[in-house]
Backbone and ligand atoms as CSV (ligand in chain L), in Angstrom:
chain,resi,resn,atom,element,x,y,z
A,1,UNK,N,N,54.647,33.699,168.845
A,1,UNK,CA,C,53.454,34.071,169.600
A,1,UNK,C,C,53.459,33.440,170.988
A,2,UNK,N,N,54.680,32.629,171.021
A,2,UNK,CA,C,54.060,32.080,172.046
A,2,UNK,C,C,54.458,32.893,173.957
A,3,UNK,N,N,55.151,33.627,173.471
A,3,UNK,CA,C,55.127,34.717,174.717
A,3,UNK,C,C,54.033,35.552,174.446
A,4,UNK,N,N,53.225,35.772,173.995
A,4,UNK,CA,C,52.026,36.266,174.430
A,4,UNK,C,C,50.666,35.650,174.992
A,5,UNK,N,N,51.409,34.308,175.321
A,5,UNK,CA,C,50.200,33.576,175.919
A,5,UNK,C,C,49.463,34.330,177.423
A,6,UNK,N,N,48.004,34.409,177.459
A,6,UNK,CA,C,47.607,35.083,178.911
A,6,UNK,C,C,46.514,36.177,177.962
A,7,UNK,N,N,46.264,36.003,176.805
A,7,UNK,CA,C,45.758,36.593,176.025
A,7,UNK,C,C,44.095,35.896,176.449
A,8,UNK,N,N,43.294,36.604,176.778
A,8,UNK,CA,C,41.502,36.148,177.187
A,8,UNK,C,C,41.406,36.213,175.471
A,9,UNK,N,N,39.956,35.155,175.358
A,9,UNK,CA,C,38.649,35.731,174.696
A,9,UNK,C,C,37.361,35.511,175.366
A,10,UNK,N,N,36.559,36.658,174.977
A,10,UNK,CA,C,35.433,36.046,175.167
A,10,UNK,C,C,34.679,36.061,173.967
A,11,UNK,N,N,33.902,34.524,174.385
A,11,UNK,CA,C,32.782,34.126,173.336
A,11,UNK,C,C,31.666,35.447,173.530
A,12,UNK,N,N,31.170,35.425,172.190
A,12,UNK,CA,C,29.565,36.584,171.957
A,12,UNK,C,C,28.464,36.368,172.449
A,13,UNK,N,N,29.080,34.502,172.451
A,13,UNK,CA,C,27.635,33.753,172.200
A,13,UNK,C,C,27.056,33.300,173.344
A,14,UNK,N,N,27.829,32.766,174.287
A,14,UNK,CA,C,27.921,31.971,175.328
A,14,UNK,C,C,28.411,33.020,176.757
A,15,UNK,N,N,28.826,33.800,176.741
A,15,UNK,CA,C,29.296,35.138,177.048
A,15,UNK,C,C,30.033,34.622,178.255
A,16,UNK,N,N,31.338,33.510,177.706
A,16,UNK,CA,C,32.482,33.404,178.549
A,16,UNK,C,C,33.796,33.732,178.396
A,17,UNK,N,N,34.479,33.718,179.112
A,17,UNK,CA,C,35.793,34.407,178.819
A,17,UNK,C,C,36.512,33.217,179.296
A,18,UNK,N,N,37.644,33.284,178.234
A,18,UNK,CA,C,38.868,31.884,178.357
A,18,UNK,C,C,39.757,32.303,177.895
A,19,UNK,N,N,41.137,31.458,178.791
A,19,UNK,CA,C,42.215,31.680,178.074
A,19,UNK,C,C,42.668,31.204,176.789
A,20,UNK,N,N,43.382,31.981,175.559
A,20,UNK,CA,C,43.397,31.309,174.335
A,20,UNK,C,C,44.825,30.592,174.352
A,21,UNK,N,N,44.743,29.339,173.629
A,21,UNK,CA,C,45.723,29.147,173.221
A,21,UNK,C,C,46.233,29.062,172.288
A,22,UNK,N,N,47.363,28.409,172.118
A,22,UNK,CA,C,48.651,28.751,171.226
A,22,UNK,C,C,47.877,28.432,169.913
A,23,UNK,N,N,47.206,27.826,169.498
A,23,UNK,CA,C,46.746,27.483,168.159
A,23,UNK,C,C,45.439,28.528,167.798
A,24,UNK,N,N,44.471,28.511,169.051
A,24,UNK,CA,C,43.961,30.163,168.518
A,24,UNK,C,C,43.966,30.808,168.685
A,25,UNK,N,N,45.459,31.875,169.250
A,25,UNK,CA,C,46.065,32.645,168.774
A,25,UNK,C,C,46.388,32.944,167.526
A,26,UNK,N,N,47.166,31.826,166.879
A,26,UNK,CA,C,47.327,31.418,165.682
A,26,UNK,C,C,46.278,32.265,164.851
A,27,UNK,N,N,45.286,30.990,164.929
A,27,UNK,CA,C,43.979,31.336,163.966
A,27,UNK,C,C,43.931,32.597,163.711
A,28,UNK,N,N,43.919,33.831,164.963
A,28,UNK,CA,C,42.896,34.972,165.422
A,28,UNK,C,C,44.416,35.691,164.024
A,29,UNK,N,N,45.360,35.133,164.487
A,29,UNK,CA,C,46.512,35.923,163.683
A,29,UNK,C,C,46.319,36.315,162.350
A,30,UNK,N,N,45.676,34.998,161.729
A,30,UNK,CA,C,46.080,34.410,160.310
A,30,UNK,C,C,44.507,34.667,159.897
A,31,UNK,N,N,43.614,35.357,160.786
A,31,UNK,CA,C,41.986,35.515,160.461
A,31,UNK,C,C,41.560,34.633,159.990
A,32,UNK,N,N,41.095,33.616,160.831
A,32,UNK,CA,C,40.594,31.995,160.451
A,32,UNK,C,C,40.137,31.966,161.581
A,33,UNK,N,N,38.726,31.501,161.423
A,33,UNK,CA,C,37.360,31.176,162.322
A,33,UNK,C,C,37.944,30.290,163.430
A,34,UNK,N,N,37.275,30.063,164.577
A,34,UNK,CA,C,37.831,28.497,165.323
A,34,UNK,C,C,36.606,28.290,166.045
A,35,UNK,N,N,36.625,26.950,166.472
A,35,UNK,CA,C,35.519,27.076,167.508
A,35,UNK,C,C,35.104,27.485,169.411
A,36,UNK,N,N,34.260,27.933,169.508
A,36,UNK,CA,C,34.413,28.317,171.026
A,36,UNK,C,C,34.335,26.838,172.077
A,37,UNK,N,N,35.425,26.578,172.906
A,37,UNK,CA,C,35.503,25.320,173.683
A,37,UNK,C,C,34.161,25.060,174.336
A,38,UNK,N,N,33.431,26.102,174.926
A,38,UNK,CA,C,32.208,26.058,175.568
A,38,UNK,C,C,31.029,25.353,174.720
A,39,UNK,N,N,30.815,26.404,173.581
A,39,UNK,CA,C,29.382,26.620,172.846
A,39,UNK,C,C,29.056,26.195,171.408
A,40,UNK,N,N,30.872,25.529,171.069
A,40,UNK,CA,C,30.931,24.936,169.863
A,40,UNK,C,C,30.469,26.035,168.798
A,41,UNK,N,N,30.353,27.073,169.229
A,41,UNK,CA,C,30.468,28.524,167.935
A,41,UNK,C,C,31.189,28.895,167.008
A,42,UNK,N,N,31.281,28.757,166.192
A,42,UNK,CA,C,32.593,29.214,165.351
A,42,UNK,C,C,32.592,30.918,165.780
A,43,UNK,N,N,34.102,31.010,165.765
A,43,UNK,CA,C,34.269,32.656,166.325
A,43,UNK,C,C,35.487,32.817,165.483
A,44,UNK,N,N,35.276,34.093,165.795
A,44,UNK,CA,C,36.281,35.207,164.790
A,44,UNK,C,C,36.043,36.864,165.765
A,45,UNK,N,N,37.684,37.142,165.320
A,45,UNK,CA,C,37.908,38.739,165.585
A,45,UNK,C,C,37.742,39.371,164.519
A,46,UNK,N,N,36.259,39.994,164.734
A,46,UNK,CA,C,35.594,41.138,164.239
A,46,UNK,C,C,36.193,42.587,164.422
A,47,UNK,N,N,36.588,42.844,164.962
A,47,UNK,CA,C,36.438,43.901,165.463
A,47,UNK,C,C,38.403,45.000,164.614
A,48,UNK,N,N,38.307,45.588,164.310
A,48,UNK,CA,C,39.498,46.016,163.339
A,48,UNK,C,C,40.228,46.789,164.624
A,49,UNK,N,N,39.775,47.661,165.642
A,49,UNK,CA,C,40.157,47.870,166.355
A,49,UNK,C,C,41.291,46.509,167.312
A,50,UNK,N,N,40.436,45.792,167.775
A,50,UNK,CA,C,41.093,44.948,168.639
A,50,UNK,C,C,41.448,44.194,167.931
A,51,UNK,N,N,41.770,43.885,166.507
A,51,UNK,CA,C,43.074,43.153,165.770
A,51,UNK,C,C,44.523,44.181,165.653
A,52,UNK,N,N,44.209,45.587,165.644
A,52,UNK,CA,C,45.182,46.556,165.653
A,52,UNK,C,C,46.658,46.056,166.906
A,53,UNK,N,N,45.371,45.985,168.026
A,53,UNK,CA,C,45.797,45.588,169.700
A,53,UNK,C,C,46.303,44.387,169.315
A,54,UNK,N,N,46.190,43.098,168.715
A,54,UNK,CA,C,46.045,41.928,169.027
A,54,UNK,C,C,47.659,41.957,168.198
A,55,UNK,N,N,47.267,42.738,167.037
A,55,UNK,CA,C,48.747,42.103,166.426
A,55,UNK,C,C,50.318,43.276,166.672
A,56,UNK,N,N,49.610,44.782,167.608
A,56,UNK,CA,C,50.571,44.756,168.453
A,56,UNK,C,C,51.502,43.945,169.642
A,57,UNK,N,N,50.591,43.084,170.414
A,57,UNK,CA,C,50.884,42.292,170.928
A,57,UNK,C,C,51.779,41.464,170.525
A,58,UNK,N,N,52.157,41.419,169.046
A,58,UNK,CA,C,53.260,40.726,168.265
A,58,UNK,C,C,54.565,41.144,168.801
A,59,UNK,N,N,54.893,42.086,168.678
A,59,UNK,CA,C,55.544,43.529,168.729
A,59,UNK,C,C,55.961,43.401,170.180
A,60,UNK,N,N,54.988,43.500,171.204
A,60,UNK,CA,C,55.356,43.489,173.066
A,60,UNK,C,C,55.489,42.195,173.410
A,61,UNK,N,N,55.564,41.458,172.521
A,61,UNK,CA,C,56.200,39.779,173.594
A,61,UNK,C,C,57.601,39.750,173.030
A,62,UNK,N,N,57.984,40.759,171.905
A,62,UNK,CA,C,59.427,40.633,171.159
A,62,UNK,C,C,60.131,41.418,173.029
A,63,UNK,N,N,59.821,42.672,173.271
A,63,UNK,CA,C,60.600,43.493,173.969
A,63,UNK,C,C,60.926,43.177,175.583
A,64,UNK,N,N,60.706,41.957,175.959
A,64,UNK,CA,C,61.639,41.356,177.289
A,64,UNK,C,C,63.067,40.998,177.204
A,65,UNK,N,N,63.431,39.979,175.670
A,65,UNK,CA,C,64.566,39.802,175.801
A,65,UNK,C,C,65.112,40.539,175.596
A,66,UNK,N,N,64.686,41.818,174.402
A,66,UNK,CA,C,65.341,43.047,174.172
A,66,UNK,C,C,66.086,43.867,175.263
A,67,UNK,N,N,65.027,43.952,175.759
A,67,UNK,CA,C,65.160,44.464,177.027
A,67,UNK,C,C,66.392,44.636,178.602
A,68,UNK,N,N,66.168,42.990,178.571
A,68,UNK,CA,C,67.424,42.404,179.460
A,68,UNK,C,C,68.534,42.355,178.812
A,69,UNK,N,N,69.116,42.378,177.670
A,69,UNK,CA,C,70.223,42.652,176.868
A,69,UNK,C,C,70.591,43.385,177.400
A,70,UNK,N,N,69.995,44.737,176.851
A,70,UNK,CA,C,70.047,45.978,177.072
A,70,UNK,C,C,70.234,46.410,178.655
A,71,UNK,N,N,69.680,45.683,179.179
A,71,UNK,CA,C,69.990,46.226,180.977
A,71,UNK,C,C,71.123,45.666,181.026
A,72,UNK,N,N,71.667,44.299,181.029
A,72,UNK,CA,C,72.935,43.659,181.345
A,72,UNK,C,C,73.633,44.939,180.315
A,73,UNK,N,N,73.907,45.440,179.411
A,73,UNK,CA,C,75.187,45.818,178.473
A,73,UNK,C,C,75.222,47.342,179.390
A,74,UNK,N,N,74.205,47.814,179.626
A,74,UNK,CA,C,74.285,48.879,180.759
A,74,UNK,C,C,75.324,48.980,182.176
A,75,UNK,N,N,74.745,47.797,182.560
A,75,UNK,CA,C,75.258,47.371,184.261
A,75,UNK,C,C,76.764,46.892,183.742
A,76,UNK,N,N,76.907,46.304,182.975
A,76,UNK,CA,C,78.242,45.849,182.344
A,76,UNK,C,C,79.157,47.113,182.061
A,77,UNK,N,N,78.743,48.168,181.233
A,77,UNK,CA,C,79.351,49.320,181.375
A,77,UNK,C,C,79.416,50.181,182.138
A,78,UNK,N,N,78.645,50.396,183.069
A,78,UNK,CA,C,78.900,50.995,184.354
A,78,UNK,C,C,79.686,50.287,185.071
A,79,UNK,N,N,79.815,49.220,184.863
A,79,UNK,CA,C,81.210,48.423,185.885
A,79,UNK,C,C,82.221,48.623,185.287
A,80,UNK,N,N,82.589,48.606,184.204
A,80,UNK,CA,C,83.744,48.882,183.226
A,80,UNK,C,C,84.153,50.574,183.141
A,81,UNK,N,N,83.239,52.019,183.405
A,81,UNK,CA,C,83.753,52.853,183.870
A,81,UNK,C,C,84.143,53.130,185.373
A,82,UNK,N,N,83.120,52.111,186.250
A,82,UNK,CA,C,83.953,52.402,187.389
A,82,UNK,C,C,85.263,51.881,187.303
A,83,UNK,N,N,85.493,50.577,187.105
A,83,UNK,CA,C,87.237,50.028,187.032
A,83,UNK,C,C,88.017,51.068,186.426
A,84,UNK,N,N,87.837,51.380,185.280
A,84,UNK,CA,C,88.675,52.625,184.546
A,84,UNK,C,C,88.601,54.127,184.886
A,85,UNK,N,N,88.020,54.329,185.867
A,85,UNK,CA,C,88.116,55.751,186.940
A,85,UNK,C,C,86.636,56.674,186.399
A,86,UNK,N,N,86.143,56.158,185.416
A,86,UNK,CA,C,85.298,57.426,184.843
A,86,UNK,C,C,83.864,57.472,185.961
A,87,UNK,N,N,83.899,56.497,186.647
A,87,UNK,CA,C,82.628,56.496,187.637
A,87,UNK,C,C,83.143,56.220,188.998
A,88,UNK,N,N,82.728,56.976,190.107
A,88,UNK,CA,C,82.877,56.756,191.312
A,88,UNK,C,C,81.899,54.995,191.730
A,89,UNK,N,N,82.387,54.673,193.270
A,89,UNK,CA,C,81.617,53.821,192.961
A,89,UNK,C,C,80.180,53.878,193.526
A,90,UNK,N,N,79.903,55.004,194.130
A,90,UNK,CA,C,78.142,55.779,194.519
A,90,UNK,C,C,77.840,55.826,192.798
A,91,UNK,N,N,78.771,56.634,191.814
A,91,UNK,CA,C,78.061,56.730,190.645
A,91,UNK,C,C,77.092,55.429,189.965
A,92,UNK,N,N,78.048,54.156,190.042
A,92,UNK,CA,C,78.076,52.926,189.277
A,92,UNK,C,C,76.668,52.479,190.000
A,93,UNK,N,N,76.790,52.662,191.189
A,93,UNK,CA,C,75.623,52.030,191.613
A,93,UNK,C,C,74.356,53.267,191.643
A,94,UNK,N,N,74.531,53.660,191.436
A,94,UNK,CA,C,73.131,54.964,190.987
A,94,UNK,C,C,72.801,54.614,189.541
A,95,UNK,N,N,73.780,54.569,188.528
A,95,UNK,CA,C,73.159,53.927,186.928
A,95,UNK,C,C,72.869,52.714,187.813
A,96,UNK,N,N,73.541,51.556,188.036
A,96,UNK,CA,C,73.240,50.032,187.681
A,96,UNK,C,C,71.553,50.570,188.445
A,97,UNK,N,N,71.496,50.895,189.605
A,97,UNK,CA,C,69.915,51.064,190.452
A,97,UNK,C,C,68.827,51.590,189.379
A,98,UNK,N,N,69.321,52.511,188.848
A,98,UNK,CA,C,68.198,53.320,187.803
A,98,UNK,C,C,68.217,52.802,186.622
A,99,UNK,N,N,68.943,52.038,186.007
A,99,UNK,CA,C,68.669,50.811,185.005
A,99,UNK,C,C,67.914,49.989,185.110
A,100,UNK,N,N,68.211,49.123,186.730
A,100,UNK,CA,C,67.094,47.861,186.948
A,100,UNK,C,C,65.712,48.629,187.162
A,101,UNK,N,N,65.321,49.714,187.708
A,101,UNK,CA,C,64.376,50.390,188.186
A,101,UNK,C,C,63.430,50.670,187.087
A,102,UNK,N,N,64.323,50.884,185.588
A,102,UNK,CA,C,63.949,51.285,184.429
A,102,UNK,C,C,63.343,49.885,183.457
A,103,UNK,N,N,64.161,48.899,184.430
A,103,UNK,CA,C,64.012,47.080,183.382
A,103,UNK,C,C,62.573,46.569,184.044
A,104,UNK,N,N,62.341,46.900,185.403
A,104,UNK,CA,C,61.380,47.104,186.365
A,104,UNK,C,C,59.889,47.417,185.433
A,105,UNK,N,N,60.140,48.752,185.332
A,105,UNK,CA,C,59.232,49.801,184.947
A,105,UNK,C,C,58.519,48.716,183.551
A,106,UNK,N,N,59.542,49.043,182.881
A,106,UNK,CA,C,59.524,48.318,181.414
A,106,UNK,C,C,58.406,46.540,181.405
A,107,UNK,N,N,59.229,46.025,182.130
A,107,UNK,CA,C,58.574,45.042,181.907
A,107,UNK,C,C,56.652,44.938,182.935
A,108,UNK,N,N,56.573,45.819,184.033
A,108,UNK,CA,C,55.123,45.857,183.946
A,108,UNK,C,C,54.814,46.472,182.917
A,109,UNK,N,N,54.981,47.126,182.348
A,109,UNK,CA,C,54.429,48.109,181.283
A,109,UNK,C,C,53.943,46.671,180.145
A,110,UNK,N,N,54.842,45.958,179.978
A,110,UNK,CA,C,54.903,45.165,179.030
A,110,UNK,C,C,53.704,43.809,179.308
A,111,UNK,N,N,53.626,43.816,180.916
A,111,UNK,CA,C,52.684,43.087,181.184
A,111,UNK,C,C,51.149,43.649,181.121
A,112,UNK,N,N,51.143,44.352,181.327
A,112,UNK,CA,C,50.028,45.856,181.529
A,112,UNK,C,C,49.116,45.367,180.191
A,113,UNK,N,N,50.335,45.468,178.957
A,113,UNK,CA,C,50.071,45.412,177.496
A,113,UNK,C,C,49.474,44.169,177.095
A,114,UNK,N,N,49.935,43.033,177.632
A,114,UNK,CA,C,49.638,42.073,177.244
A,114,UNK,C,C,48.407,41.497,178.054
A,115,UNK,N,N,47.808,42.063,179.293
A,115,UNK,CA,C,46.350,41.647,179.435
A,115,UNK,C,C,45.566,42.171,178.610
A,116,UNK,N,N,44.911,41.437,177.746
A,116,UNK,CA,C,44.039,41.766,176.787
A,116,UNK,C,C,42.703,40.676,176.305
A,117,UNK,N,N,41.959,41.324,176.633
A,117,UNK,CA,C,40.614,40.422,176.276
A,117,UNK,C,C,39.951,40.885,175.140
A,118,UNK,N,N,39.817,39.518,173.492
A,118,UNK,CA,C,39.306,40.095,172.488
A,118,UNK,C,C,38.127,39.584,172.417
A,119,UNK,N,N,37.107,40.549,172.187
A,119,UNK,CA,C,35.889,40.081,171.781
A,119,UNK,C,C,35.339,39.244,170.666
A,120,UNK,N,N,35.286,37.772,170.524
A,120,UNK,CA,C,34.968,37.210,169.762
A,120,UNK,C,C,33.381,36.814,168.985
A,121,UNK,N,N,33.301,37.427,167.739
A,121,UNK,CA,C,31.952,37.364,167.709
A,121,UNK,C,C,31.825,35.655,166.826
A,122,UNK,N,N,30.414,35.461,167.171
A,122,UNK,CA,C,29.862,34.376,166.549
A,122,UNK,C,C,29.419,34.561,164.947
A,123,UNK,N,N,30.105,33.561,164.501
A,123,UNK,CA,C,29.505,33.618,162.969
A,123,UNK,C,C,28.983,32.414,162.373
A,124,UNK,N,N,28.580,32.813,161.496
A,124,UNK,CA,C,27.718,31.640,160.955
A,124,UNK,C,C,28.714,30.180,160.672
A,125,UNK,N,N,27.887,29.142,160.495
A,125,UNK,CA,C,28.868,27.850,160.065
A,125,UNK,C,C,29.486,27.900,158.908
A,126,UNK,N,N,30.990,27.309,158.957
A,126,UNK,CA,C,31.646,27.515,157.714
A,126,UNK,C,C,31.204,26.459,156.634
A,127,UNK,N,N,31.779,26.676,155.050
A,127,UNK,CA,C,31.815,25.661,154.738
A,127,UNK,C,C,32.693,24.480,154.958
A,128,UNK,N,N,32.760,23.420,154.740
A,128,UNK,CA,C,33.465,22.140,154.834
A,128,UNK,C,C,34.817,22.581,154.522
A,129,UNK,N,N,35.447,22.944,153.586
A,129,UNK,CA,C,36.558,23.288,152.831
A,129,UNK,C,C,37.376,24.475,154.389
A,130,UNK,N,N,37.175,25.420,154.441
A,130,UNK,CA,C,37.422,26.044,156.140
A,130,UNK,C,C,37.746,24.933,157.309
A,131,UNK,N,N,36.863,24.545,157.597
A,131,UNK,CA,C,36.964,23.444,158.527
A,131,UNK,C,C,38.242,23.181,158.794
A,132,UNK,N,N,38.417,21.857,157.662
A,132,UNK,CA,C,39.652,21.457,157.341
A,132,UNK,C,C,40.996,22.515,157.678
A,133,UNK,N,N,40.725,23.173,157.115
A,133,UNK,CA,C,41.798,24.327,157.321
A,133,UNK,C,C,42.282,24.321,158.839
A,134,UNK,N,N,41.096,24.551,159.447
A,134,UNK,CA,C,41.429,24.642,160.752
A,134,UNK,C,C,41.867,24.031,161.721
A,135,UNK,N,N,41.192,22.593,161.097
A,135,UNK,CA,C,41.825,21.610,161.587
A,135,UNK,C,C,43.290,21.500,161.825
A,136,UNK,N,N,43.684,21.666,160.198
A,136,UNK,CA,C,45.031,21.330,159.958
A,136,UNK,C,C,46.192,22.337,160.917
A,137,UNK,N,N,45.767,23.598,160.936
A,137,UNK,CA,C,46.305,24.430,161.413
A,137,UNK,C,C,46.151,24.010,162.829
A,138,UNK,N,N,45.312,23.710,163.433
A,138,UNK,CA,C,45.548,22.759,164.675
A,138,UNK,C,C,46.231,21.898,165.132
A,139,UNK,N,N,46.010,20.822,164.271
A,139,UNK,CA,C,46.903,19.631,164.123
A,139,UNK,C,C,48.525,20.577,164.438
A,140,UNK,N,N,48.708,21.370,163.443
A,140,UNK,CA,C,49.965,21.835,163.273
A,140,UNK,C,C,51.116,22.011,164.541
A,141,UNK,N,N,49.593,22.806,165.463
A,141,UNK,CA,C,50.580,23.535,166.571
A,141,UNK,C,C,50.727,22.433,167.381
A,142,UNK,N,N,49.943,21.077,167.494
A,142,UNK,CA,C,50.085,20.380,168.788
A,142,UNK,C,C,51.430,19.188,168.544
L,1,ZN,ZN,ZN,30.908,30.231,173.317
């Protein structure tokens, strides 16, 4: 998760928006309450829609490195048919240009995806036994 950091919430309660971090991310992942830094609220993603979004976001922080692989093994083979005659060298540099143009494209797209602000609603206080949980799962990430 942790390339999807840049992920907002906003509180319900307090009606601010913050950046989340790595541990409630976590939480929002694993659907476990946390508290809001502001308003001391316990919050949770309600919303089934924007968990759909949230745990795509799993999914679009995988496809950068994918990505650049994939452009280098490109540009790499377009250099390897120009040496071996199958590409002029206007050709080689028309793929390698429209590859990066395409790695370009790709990765705003990918940024595009990953601004995302989830609406966190306020819920009631947990019991004691939760808490803990959360704690621990805190503790965990730091
Ligand atoms: Zn709040």
């Amino acid at each position: 998760m942790a390339a999807a950091i840049g992920i907002k919430g906003h509180c319900a309660h307090c009606d601010i928006t913050f950046e989340l971090k790595p541990w409630q991310l976590n939480a929002i992942a694993i659907h476990e309450p946390f508290e809001c830094p502001y308003c001391q609220h316990t919050l949770q993603l309600a919303c089934p829609r924007q968990q759909r979004q949230f745990k795509a976001l799993d999914h679009w922080s995988m496809a950068p490195p994918g990505m650049a692989v994939f452009t280098c093994a490109v540009l790499i083979v377009a250099l390897v048919a120009e040496w071996v005659g199958l590409l002029t060298v206007i050709g080689q540099l028309n793929v390698s240009l429209l590859m990066l143009w395409v790695h370009f494209l790709v990765l705003r797209y990918v940024r595009h995806k990953r601004r995302l602000i989830v609406n966190l609603q306020a819920i009631k206080r947990l019991p004691l036994e939760h808490l803990t949980r959360i704690a621990c799962a805190r503790l965990g990430q730091q």
